[in-house]
C-alpha positions, 0 to 999 in steps of 0.5 A: 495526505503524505500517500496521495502526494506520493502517489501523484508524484510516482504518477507524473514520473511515469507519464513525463515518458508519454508524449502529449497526445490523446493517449497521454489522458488514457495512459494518465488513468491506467498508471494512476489506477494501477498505482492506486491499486499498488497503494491499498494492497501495500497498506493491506499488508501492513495491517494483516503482518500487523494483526498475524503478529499480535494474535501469534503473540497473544496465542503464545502468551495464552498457551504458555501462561505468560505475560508479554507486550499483550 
């Protein structure tokens, strides 16, 4: 919920710049598309960062026949 408050905040910020006018609707929907897209490639590369670590970390312990956070 915290991301889609976020996200209409940095929305408002950046369209307070257009004036009121019809391009203002046009402008709304561009930013909050782009901001939307910016968002899920954000959290994209939170959880593969994630999930590389975890299978570099279970193939080191693998190959060396440890015991770790795995």
């Amino acid at each position: 919920m915290n991301e889609i408050i976020e996200l209409h905040n940095k929305m408002f910020y950046y369209l307070d710049t257009f004036t009121i006018n019809n391009g203002r609707k046009v402008a709304n929907q561009i930013i909050l598309d782009c901001l939307k897209k910016d968002m899920v490639e954000s959290k994209m590369r939170r959880v593969r960062s994630a999930y590389l670590y975890e299978k570099g970390a279970r193939e080191y312990y693998a190959k060396h026949g440890t015991v770790g956070e795995f």
